[in-house]
NUNU-228470 format. One record per residue: residue in one letter; y, x, z of N, C-alpha, C in turn. Coordinates in steps of 0.2 Angstrom, whole numbers, padded with zeros to 4 digits, always signed. Example, Ala and Ser with C-alpha at 12.3 -4.5 7.8 and 13.67 -1.06 7.14 Angstrom:
// NUNU-228470
A-0028+0066+0039-0022+0062+0039-0016+0066+0039
S-0011+0064+0035-0005+0068+0036+0000+0064+0039
//
This chain:
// NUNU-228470
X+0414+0109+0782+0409+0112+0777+0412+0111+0770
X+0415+0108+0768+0417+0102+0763+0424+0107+0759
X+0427+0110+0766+0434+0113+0767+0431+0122+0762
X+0427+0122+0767+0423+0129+0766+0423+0130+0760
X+0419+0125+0756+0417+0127+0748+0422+0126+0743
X+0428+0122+0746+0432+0120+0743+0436+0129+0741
X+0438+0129+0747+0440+0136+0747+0438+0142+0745
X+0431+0142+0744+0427+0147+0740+0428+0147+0734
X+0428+0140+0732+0430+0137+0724+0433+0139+0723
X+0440+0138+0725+0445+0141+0725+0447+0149+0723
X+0445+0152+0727+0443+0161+0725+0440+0164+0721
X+0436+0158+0719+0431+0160+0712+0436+0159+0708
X+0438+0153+0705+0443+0152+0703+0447+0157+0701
X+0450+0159+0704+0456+0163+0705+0454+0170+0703
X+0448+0171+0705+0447+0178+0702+0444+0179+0695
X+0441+0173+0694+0440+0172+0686+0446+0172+0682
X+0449+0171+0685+0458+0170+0681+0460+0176+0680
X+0461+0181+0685+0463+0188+0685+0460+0192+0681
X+0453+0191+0680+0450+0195+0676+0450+0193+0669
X+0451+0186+0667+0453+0185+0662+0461+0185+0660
X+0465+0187+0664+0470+0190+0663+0472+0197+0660
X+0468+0201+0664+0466+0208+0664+0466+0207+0658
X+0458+0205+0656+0455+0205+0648+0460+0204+0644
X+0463+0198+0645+0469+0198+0638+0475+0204+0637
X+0479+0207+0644+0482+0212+0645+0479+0218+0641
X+0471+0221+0640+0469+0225+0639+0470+0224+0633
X+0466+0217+0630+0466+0217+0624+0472+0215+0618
X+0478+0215+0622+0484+0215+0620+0486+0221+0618
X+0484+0227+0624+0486+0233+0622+0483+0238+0616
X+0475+0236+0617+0472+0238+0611+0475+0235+0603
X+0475+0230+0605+0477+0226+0596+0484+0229+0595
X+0489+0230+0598+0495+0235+0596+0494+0242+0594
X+0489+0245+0594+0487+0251+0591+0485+0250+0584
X+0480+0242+0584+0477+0240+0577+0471+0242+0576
X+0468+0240+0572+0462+0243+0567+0461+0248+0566
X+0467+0249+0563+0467+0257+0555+0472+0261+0561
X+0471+0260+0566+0476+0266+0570+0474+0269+0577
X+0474+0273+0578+0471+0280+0583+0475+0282+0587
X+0475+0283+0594+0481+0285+0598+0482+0293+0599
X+0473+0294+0601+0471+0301+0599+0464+0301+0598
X+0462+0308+0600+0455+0309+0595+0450+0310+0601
X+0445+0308+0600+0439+0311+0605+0438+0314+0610
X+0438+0314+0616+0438+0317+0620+0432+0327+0617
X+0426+0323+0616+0422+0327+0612+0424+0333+0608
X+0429+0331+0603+0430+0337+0596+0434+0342+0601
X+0431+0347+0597+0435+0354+0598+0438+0356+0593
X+0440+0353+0588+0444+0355+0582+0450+0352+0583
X+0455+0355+0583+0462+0353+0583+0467+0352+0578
X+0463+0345+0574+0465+0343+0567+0472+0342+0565
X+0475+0339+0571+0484+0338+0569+0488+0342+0575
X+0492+0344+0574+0495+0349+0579+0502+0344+0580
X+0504+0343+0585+0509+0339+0587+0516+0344+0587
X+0521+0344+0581+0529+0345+0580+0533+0345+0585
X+0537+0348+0583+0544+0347+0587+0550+0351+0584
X+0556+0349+0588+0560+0354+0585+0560+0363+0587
X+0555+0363+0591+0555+0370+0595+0550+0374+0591
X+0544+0369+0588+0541+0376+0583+0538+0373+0578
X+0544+0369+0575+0543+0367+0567+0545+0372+0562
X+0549+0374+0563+0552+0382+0559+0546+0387+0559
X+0543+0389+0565+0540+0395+0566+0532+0393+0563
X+0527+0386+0564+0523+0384+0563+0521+0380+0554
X+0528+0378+0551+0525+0376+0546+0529+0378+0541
X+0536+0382+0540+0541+0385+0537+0540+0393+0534
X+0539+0396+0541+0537+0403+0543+0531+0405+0539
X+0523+0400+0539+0518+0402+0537+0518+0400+0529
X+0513+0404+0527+0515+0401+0519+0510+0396+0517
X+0504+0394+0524+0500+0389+0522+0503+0381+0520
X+0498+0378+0518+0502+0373+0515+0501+0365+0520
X+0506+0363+0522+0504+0358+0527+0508+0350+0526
X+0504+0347+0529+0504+0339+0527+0507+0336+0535
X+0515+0335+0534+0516+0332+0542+0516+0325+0540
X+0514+0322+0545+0514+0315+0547+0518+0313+0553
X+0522+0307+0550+0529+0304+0555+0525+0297+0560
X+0525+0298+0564+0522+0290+0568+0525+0290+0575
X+0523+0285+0577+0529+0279+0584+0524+0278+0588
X+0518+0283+0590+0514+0284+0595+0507+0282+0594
X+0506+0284+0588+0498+0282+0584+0497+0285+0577
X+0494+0285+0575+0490+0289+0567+0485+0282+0566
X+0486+0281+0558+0480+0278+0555+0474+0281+0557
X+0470+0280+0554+0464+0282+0553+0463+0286+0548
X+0466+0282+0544+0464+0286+0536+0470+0293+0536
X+0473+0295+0541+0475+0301+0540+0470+0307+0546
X+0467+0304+0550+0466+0307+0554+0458+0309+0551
X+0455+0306+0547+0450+0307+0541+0451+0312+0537
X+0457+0312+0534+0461+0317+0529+0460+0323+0533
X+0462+0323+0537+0463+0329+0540+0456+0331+0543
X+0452+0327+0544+0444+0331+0545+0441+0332+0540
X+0442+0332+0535+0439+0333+0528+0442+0338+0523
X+0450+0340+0525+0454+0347+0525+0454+0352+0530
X+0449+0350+0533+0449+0357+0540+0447+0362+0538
X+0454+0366+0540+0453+0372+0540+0457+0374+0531
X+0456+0371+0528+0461+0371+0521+0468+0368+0521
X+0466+0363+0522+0477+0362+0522+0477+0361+0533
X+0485+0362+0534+0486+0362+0539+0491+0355+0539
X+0488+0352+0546+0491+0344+0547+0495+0345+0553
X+0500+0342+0555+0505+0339+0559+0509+0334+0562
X+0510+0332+0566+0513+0325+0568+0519+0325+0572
X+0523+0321+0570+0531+0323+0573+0532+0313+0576
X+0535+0314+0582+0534+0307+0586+0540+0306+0583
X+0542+0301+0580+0549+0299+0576+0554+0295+0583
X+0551+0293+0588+0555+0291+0595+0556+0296+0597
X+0554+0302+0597+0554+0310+0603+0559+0315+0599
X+0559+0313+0594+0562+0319+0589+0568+0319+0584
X+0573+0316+0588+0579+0313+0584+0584+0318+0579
X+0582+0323+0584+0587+0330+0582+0583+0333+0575
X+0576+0335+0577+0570+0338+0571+0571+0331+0563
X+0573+0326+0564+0571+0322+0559+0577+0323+0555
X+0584+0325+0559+0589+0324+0553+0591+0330+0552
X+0589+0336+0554+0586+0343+0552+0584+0341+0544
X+0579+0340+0546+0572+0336+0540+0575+0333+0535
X+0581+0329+0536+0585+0324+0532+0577+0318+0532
X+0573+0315+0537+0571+0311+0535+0571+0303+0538
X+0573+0300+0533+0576+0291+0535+0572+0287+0538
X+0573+0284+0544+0566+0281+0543+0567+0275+0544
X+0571+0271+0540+0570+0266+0538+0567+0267+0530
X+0567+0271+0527+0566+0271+0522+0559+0276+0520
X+0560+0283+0526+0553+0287+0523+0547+0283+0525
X+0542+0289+0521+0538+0286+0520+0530+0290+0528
X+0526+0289+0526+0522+0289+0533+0520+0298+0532
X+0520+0301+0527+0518+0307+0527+0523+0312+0523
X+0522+0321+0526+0527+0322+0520+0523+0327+0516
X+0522+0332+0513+0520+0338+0510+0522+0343+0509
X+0522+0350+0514+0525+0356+0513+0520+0360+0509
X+0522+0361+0504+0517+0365+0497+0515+0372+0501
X+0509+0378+0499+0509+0382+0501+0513+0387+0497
X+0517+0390+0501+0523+0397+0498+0527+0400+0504
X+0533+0401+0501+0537+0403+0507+0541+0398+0509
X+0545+0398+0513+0551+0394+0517+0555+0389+0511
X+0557+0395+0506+0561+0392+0502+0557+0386+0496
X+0551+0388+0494+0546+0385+0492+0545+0377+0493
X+0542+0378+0503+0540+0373+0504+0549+0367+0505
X+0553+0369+0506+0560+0365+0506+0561+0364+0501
X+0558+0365+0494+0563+0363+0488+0558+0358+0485
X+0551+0360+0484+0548+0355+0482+0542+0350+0488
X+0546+0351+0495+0542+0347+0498+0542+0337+0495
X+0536+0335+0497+0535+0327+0495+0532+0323+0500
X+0535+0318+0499+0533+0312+0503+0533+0306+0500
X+0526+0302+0504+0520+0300+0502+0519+0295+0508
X+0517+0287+0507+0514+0284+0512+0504+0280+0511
X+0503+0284+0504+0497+0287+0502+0490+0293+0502
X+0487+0291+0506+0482+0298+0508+0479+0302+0502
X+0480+0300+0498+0476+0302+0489+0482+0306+0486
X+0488+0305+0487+0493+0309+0484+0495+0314+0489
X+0493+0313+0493+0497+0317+0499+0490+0324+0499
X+0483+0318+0498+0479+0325+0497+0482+0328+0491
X+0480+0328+0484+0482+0331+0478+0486+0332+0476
X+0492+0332+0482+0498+0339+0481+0498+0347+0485
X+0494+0342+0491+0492+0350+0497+0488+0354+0492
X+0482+0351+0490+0478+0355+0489+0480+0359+0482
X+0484+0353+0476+0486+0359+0471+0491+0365+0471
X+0491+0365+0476+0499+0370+0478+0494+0378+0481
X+0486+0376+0483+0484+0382+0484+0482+0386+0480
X+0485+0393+0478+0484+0398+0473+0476+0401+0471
X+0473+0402+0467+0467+0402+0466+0464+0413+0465
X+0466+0415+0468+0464+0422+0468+0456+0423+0468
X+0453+0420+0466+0445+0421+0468+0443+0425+0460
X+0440+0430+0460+0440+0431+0451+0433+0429+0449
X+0433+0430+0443+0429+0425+0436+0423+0432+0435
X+0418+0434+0440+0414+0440+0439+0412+0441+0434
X+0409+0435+0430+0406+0436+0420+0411+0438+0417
X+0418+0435+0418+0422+0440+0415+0425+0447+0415
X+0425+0448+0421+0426+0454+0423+0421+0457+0424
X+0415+0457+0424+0408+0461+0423+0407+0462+0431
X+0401+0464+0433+0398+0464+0440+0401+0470+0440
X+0397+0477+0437+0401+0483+0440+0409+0484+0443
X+0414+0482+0437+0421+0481+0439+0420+0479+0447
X+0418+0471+0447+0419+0468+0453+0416+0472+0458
X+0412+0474+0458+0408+0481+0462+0412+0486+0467
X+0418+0489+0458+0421+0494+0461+0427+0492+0465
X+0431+0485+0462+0436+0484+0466+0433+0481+0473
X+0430+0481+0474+0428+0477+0481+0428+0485+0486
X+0423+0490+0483+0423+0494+0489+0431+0503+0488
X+0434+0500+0483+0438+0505+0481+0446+0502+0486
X+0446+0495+0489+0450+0496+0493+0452+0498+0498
X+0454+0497+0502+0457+0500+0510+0460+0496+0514
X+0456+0491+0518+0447+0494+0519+0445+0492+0513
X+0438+0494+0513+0434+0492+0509+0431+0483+0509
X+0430+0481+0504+0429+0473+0505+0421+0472+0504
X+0417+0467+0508+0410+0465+0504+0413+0460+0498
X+0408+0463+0494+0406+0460+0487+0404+0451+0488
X+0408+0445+0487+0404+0439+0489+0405+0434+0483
X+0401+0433+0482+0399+0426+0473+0399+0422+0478
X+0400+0415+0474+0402+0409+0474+0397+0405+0467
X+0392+0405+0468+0388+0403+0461+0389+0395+0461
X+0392+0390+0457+0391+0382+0454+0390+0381+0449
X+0390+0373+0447+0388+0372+0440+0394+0370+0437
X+0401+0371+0440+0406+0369+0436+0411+0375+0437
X+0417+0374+0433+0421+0379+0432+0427+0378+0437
X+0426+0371+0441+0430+0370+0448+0429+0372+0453
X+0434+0376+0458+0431+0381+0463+0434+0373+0470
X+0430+0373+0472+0431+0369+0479+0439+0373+0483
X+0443+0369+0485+0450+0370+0490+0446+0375+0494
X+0440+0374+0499+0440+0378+0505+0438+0384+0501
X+0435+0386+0496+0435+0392+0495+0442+0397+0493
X+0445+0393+0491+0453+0397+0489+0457+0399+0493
X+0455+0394+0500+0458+0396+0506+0455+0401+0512
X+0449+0402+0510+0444+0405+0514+0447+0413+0509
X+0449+0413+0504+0448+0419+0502+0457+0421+0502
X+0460+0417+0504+0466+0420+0504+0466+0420+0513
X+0462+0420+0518+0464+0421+0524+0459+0429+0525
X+0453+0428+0521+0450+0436+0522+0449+0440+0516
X+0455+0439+0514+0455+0443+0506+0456+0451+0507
X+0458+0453+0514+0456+0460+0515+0452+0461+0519
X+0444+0458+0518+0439+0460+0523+0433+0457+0516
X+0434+0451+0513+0428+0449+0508+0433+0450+0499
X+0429+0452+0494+0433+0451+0489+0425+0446+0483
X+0432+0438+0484+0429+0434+0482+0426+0433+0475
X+0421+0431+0471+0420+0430+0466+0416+0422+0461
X+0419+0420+0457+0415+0414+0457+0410+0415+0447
X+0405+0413+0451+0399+0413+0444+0398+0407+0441
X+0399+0404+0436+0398+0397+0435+0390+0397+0431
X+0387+0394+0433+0379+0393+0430+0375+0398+0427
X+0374+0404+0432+0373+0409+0431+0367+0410+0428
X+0366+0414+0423+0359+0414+0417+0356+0420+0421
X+0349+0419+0418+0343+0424+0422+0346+0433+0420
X+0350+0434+0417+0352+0441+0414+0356+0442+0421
X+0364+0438+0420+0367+0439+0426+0362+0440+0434
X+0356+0436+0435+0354+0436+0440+0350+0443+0441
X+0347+0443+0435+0343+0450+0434+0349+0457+0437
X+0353+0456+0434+0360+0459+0434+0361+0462+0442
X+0360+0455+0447+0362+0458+0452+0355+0457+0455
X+0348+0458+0455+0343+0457+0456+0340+0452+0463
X+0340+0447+0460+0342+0441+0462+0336+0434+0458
X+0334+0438+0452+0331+0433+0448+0328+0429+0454
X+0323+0431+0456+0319+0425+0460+0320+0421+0464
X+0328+0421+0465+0331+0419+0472+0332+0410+0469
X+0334+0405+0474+0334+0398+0474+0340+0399+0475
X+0344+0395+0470+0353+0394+0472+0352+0387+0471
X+0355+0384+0478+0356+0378+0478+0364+0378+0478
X+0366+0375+0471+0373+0375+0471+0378+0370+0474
X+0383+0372+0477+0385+0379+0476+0381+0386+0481
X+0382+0389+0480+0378+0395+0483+0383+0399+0484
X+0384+0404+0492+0388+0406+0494+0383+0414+0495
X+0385+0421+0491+0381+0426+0493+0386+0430+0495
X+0384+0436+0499+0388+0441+0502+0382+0447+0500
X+0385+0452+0496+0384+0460+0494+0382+0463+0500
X+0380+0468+0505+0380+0470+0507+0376+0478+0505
X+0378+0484+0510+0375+0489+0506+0374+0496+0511
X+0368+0498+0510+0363+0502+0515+0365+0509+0518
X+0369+0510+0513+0374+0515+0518+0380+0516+0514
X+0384+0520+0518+0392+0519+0516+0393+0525+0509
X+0389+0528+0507+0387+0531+0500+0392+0528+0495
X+0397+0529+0493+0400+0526+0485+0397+0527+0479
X+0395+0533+0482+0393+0536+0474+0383+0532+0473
X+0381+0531+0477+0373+0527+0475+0371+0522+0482
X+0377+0516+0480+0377+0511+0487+0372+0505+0486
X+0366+0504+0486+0359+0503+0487+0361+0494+0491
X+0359+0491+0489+0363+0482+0491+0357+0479+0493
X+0358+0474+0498+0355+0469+0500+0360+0462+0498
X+0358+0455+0499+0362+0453+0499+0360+0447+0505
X+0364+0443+0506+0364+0440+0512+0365+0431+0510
X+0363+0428+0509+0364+0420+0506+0365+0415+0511
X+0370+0412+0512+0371+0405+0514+0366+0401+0516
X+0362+0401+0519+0356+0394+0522+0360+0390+0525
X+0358+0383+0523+0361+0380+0526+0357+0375+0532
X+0351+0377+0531+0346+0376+0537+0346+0378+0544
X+0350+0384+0543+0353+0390+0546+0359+0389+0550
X+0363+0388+0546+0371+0388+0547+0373+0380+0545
X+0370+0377+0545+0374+0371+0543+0377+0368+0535
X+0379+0361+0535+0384+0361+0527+0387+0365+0527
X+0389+0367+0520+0394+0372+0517+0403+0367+0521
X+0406+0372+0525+0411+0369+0527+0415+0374+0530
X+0422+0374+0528+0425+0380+0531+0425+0384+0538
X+0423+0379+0543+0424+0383+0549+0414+0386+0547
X+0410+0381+0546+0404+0385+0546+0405+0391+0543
X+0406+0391+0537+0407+0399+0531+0411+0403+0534
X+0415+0401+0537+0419+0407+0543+0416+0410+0546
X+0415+0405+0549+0410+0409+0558+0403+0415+0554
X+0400+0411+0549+0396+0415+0545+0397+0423+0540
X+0402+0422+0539+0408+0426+0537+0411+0431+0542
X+0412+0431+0547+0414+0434+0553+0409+0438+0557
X+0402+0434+0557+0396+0437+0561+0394+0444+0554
X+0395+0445+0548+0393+0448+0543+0395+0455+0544
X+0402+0454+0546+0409+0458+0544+0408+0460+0552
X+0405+0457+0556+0403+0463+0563+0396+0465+0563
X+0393+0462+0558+0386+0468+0559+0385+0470+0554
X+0390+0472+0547+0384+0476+0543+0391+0482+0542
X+0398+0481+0544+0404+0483+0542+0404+0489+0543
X+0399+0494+0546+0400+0501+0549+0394+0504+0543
X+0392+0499+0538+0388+0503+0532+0391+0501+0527
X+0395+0494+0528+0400+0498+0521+0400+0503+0516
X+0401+0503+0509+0401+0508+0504+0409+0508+0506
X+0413+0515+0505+0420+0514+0505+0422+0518+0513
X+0428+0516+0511+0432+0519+0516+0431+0510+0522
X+0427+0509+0526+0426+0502+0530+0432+0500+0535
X+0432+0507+0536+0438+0507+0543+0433+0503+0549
X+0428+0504+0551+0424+0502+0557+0423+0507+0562
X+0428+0510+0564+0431+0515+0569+0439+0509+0571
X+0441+0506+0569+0445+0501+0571+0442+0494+0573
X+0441+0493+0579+0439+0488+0580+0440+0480+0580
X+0448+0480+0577+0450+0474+0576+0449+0473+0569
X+0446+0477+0567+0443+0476+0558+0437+0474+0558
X+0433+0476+0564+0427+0477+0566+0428+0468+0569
X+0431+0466+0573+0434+0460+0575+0436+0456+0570
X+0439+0457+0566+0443+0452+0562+0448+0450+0566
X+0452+0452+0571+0456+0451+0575+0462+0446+0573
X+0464+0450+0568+0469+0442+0567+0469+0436+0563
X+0464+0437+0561+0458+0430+0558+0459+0427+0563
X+0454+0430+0569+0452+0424+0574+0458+0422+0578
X+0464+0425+0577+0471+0421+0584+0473+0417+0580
X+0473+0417+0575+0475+0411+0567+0471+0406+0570
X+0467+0408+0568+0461+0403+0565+0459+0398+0574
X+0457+0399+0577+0456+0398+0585+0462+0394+0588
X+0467+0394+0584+0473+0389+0585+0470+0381+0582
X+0464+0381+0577+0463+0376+0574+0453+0372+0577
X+0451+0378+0580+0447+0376+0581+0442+0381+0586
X+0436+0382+0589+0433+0387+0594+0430+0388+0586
X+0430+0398+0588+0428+0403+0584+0420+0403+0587
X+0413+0399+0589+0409+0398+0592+0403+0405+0588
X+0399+0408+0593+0394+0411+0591+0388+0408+0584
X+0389+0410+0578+0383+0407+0574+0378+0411+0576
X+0371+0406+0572+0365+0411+0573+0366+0419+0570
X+0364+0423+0573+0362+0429+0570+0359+0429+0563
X+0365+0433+0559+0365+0433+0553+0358+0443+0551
X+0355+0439+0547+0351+0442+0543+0352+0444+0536
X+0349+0449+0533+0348+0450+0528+0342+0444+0524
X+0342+0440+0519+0338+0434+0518+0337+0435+0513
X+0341+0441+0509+0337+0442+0502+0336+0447+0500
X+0334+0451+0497+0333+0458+0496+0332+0458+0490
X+0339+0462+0486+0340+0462+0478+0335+0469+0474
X+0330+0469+0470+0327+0472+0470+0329+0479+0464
X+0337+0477+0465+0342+0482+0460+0345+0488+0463
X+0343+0493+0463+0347+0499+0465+0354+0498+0460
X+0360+0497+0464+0366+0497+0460+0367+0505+0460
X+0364+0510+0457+0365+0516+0456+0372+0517+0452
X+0378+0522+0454+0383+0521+0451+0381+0527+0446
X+0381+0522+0438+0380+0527+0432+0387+0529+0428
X+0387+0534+0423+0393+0539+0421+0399+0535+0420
X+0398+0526+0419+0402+0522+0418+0406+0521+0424
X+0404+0520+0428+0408+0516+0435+0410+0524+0439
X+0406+0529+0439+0409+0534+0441+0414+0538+0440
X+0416+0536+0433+0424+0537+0427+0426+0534+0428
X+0429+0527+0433+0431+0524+0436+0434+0524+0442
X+0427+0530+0446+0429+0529+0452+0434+0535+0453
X+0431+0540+0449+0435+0548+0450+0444+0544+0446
X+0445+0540+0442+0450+0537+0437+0455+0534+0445
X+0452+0530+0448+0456+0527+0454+0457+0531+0459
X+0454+0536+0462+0454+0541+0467+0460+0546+0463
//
């Protein structure tokens, strides 16, 4: 009997041991990843915040395009604080990751040292020759933001200065025609994701930014009564495809609705507009083409970085109580460009 328990002892023993063996094993492997370091991301997220490099489509994916992108060099893990960066740039700078053990050939292409470089680089938004002569490297998240971000070009225009009519006619006098969409805040700083939202749908929306719009302006586009919570994202829309007496609705960002103000939400929000109101367009719309009608090559772009998901059904939410009737001004304008 004596034998028995001894032997049992034994087992327990021994298997308490194993398992506390395991545990240090496990917990050996975790603590060489660290704190501040991530191997990968969530099984959950469907955003595809860093795209993994290589020599086979570093040229085509961050050379080739002219968006601006932030590679990051790591030995089989990522900080945190970069992979933060990068959920807080989504959809505005594009990130990258190049495995410095996998990729000996890509790294001295690169010319990058790594006894000496540093954790991240910056390819400025341009062309080829652009991002190669002033790319920068940076083993600081704060520098590495406010070089991406200063490198994006700012086309969005200044509507008070250019008067709402102008901005009227340049939006439906192109080909295609574009919706008319304000940007209303209380400062003369325009947020990154809009500079970049407007250079991907710059032939479908034509951007404009309002800084602390006065009750005239409002009146202006008949709007007084409306609540702008700044910033305020509005989109023009117009009751038939008439140029000459284009009759506007306008359409506003809720965020009750659609969520924070955030590049993929403004998208998807942007996208759902541009397929149901685009066949009334004032202008030549082109919505006998369906990949205009689609935004077709928005979404193969864009769908690389994250799911283009159905938003709620976009409504008209505001109704402007101004007939933009085109008077002898904007008409001598129109017959001027035509």
């Amino acid at each position: 009997m004596n034998v028995k328990m001894n032997c049992r002892n034994v087992w327990c023993y021994l298997w308490i041991c194993c398992i506390v063996i395991i545990t240090v094993q496990v917990g050996v492997v975790y603590s060489d990843v660290g704190e501040d370091q991530t191997a990968k991301f969530d099984k959950h997220e469907s955003y595809r915040d860093i795209f993994p490099l290589s020599k086979h489509n570093f040229t085509q994916k961050v050379l080739k395009h002219e968006d601006a992108w932030v590679v990051l060099f790591h030995k089989g893990s990522i900080k945190r604080t970069w992979k933060t960066l990068a959920v807080s740039l989504r959809g505005v700078i594009s990130f990258g990751m190049i495995n410095v053990n996998e990729e000996p050939e890509l790294l001295h292409k690169l010319g990058y040292d790594l006894q000496t470089g540093h954790e991240a680089r910056v390819y400025p938004y341009g062309s080829k020759a652009t991002k190669e002569k002033y790319s920068l490297e940076s083993s600081s998240p704060n520098e590495i933001k406010t070089e991406a971000v200063k490198s994006i070009p700012n086309y969005i225009l200044d509507v008070k200065n250019m008067g709402i009519e102008d901005f009227l006619v340049d939006s439906f006098m192109s080909v295609p025609s574009r919706f008319p969409l304000i940007i209303f805040t209380d400062s003369q700083e325009i947020q990154p994701m809009f500079k970049s939202l407007c250079l991907r749908l710059e032939r479908y929306y034509n951007f404009g930014h309002m800084v602390q719009p006065g009750m005239s302006d409002l009146k202006q586009l008949g709007i007084e009564n409306v609540y702008l919570d700044m910033p305020s994202v509005m989109v023009l829309t117009t009751e038939t495809t008439d140029i000459q007496d284009p009759k506007f609705n306008a359409i506003q960002y809720m965020k009750s609705t659609y969520g924070e103000i955030s590049y993929p939400n403004v998208l998807k929000f942007l996208i759902n507009i541009n397929r149901k109101f685009r066949h009334l367009l004032a202008g030549d719309n082109m919505s006998n083409n369906k990949n205009k009608v689609e935004m077709t090559e928005v979404l193969e772009k864009e769908s690389e970085k994250f799911d283009i998901l159905e938003s709620p059904q976009v409504h008209i939410n505001v109704h402007s109580d101004r007939d933009f009737v085109v008077d002898n001004f904007i008409e001598s304008k129109l017959v001027d460009e035509l």
